[in-house]
C-alpha positions in Angstrom: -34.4 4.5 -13.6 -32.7 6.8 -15.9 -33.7 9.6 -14.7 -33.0 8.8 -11.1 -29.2 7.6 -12.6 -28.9 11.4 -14.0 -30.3 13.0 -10.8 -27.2 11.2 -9.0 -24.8 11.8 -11.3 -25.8 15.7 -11.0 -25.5 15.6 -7.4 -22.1 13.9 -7.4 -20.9 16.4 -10.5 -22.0 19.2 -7.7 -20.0 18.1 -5.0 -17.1 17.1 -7.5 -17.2 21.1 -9.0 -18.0 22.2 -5.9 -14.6 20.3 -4.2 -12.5 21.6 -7.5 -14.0 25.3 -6.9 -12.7 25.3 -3.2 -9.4 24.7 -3.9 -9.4 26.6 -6.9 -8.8 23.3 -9.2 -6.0 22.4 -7.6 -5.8 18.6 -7.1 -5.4 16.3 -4.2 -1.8 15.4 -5.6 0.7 16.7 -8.5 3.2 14.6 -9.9 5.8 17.4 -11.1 5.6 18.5 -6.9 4.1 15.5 -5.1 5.8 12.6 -6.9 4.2 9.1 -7.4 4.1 5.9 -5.2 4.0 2.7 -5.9 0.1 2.0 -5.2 -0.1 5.0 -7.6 1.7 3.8 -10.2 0.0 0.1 -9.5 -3.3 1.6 -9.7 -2.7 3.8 -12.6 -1.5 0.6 -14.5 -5.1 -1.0 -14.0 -6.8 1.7 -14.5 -6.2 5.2 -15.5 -9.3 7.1 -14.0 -9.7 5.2 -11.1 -6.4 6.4 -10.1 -6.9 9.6 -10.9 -10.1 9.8 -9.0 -8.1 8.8 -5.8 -4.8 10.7 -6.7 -6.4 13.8 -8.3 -9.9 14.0 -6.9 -8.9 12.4 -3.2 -11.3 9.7 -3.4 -10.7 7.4 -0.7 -12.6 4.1 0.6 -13.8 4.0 3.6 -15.0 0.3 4.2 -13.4 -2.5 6.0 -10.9 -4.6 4.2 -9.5 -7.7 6.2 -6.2 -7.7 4.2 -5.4 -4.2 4.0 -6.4 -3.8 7.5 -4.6 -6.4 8.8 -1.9 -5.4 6.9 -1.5 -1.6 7.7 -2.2 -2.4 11.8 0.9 -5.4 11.5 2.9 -2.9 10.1 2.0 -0.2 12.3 3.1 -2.5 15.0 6.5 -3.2 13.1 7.3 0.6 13.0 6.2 1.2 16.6 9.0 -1.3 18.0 11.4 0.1 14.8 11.3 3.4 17.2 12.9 1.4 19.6 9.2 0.6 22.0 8.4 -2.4 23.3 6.5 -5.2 21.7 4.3 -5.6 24.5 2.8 -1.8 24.1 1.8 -2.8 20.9 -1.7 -3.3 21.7 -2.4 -0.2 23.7 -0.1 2.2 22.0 -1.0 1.1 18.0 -3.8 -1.0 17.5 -6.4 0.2 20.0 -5.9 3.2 18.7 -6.3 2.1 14.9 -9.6 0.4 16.2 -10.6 4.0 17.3 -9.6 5.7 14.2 -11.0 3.2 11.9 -14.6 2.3 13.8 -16.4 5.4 13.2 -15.5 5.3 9.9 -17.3 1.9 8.7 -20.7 0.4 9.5 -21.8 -0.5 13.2 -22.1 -4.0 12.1 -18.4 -4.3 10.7 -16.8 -3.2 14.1 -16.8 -6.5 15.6 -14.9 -7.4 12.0 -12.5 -4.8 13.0 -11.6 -6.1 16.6 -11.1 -9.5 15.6 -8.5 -8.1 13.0 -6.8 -6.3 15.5 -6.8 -8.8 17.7 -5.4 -11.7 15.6 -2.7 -9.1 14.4 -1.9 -8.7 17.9 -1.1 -12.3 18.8 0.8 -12.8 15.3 2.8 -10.0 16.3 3.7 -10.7 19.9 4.9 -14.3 18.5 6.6 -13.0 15.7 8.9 -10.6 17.7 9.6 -13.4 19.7 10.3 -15.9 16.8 12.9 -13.0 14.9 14.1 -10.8 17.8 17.4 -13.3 18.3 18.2 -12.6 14.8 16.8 -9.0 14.3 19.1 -7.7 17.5 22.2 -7.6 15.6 21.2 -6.5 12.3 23.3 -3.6 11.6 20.5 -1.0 10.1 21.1 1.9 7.7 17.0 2.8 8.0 14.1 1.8 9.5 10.9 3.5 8.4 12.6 5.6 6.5 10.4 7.7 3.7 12.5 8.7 0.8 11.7 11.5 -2.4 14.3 10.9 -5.0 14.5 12.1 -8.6 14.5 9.6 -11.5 15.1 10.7 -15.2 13.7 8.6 -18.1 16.8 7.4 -21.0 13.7 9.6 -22.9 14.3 12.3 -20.5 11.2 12.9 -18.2 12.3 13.9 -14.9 9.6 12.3 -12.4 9.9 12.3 -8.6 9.3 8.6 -7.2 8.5 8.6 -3.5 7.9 5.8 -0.7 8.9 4.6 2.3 11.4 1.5 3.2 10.5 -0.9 5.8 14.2 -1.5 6.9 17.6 -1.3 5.2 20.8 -3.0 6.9 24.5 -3.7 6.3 25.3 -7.7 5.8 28.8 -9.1 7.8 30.2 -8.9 4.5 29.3 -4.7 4.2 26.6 -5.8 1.5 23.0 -3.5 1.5 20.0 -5.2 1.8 16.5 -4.0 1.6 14.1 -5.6 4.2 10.3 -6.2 2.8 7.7 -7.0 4.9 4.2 -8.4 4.0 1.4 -10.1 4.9 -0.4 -12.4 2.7 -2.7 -15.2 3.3 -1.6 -17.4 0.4 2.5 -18.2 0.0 3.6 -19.1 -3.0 7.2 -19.5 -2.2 8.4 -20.5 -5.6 6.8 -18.0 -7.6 7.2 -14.9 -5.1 10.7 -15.7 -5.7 11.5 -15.9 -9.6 9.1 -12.6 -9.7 11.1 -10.8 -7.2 13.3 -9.3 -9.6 10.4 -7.9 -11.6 8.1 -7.2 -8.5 7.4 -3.1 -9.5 6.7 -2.1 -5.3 10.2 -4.0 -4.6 12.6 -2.6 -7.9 11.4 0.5 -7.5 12.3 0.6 -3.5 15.7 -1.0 -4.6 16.6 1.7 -7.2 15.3 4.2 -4.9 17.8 3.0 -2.6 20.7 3.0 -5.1 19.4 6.5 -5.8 20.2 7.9 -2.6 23.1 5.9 -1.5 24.9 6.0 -4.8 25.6 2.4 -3.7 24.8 -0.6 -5.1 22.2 -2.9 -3.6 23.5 -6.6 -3.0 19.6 -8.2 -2.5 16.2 -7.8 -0.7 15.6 -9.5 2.6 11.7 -10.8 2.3 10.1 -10.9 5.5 6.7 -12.8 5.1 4.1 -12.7 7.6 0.8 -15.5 7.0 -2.1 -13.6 8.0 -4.1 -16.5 9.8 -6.8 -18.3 8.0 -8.5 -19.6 10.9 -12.5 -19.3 10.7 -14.6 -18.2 14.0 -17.0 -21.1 14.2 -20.3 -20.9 15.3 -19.8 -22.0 18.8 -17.3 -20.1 19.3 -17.3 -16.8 21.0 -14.6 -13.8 20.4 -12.0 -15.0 22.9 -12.0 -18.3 22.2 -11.9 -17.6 18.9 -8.6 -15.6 19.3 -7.1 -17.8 21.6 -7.3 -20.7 19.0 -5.3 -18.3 16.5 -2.8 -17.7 19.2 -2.5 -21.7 20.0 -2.0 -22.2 16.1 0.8 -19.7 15.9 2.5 -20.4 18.1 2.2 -24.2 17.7 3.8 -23.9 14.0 5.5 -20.3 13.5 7.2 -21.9 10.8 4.2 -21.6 8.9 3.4 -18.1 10.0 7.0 -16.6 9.9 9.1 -16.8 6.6 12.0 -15.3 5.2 13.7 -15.4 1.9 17.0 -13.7 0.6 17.3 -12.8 -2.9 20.4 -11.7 -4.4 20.5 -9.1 -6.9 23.2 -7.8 -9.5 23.6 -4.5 -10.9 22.4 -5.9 -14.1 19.2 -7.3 -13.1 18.4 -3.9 -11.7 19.7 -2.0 -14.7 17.6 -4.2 -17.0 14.0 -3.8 -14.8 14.9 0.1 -15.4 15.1 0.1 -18.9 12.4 -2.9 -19.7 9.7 -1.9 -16.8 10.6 1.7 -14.8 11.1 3.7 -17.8 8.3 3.0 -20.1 6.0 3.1 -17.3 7.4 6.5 -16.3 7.1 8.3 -19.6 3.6 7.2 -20.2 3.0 8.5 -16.9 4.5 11.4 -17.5 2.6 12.1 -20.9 -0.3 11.2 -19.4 0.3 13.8 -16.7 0.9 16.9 -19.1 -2.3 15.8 -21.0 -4.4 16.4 -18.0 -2.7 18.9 -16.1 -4.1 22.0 -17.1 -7.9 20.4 -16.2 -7.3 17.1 -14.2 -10.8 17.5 -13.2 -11.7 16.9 -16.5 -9.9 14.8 -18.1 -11.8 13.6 -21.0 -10.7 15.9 -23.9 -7.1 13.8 -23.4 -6.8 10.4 -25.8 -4.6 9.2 -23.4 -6.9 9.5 -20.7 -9.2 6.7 -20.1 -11.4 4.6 -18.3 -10.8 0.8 -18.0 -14.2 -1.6 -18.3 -12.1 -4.8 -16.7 -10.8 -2.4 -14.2 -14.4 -2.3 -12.6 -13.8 -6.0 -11.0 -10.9 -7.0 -9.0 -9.9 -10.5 -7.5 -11.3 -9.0 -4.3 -14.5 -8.5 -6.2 -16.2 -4.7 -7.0 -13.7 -1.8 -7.5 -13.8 0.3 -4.8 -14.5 2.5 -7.3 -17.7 0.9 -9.0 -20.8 2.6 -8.0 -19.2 5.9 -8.8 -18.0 5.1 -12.1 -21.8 3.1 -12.9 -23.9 5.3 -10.7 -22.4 8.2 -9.8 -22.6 7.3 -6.0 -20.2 8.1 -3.6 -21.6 6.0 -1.2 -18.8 4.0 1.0 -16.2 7.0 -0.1 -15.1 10.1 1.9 -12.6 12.6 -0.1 -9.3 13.9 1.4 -8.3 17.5 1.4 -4.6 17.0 3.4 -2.1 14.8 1.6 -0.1 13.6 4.2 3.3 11.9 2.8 3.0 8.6 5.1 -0.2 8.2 3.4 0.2 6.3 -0.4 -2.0 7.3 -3.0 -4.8 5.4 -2.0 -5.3 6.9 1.9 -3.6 4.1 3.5 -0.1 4.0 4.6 2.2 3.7 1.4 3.6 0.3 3.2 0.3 -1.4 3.5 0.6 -5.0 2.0 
């Protein structure tokens, strides 16, 4: 057993070198040129060499994930009709495509996985446009998919670039700026998605972002909840029936699928999560980053590189990450060569939720 462990972890060590070789050690990403994301910076907090592996390395999974899928083919949807297209292209235009992209990419047995996520995200869609389009049509907007690279300097002095992408920004009656969040989650915990709001990292750090590059203040975030349905295929059920019970619930009680929240925000709450949360995080980032620079393909020689044990186990269940951290395999990975700057840190969009 050990000896079959050391001949895979040779072979991967190959293809690792051999990857660092062609692109003579240069890595996937660089903070001082790239700048970091959000799912960077939340990966890198649970773990320091699984996010390297993905930000350095390109590691990427390539498996089917119903949240993040449903997630990144609603939003896809969102910023098709942001471009000013109509809802009901949705379906041809976005997420049969996204079927196509993503099929060939998982097994054979998880593609009829994949069409009933992009199916149900269709019919949540088409009724959610036509629950919020009343009130969406007069929203005055500053942005809508907007990406944004701005430069943030520590109070210790580290100059890091933080980049990202806002779903929507808009100007209240009153001339106030408001950020719009969207996200899908299964589970709503109004009360508590709330009070954390002001300490949420993905949120802050789109808020100061914002003040950033407006040299405005913010007055609040807008957040735009969307349930993704919990709704079980039973066994006597085939496909269409299936969906066509998802579409009956939504549209029975959109209330329940549809939510949105303001929350205001003063100057000094955002002041505070830059000192308290933004800052610290940045200049261990940053230290962390000159420590492995010169190598980032190895890493090791660097105390304040490391590899997290509780990291290996998510609430989700394995790391995507496991088998090649425990095994060496890369099996269920591919590895990225062209950073694209919609894509976050992880190979999915940087919006996905």
């Amino acid at each position: 057993m050990a000896k079959k462990r050391a001949a895979i972890r040779k072979k991967v060590n190959k293809k690792k070198n051999a990857f660092a070789k062609k692109h003579s050690q240069k890595p996937f990403r660089d903070i001082e040129k790239d700048g970091i994301t959000y799912s960077f910076l939340d990966e890198w907090l649970m773990d320091r060499e699984q996010a390297r592996l993905s930000y350095v390395e390109g590691w990427s999974s390539k498996g089917l994930s119903v949240p993040l899928d449903f997630g990144l083919s609603f939003h896809d949807c969102l910023e098709w009709v942001a471009k000013g297209r109509s809802y009901k292209t949705a379906y041809r235009r976005v997420l049969k495509p996204y079927y196509e992209r993503k099929a060939p990419k998982i097994e054979y047995h998880e593609r009829g996985k994949l069409l009933q996520i992009i199916d149900m995200a269709d019919v949540v869609f088409k009724e959610y446009w036509k629950y919020w389009q009343n009130f969406d049509k007069d929203f005055r907007y500053l942005f809508q998919e907007e990406s944004f690279n701005v430069s943030h300097k520590t109070k210790n002095g580290h100059e890091v670039p933080l980049r990202g992408r806002w779903d929507a920004v808009y100007q209240s009656n009153d001339n106030g700026i408001w950020l719009m969040e969207n996200k899908t989650k299964s589970v709503i915990d109004e009360l508590g998605l709330l009070a954390a709001l002001p300490f949420d990292l993905q949120s802050m750090l789109y808020v100061h972002a914002l003040q950033t590059r407006l040299k405005k203040p913010v007055a609040g975030i807008l957040y735009n909840v969307i349930r993704r349905p919990g709704l079980r295929q039973k066994k006597t059920e085939n496909h269409e029936e299936f969906i066509q019970r998802v579409q009956d619930d939504v549209v029975k009680r959109p209330e329940h699928y549809f939510m949105r929240w303001k929350v205001d925000l003063t100057q000094e709450d955002i002041d505070k999560w830059v000192t308290r949360s933004l800052d610290p995080i940045l200049d261990q980032v940053y230290l962390w980053w000159q420590s492995i620079k010169e190598n980032p393909f190895e890493p090791w020689e660097s105390s304040l590189h490391y590899a997290n044990p509780t990291a290996l186990f998510t609430r989700y269940g394995r790391s995507r990450y496991f088998d090649m951290i425990t095994r060496g395999s890369t099996d269920g990975l591919y590895q990225r060569t062209n950073p694209s700057h919609k894509e976050n840190d992880n190979g999915t969009n940087e919006k996905s939720k």
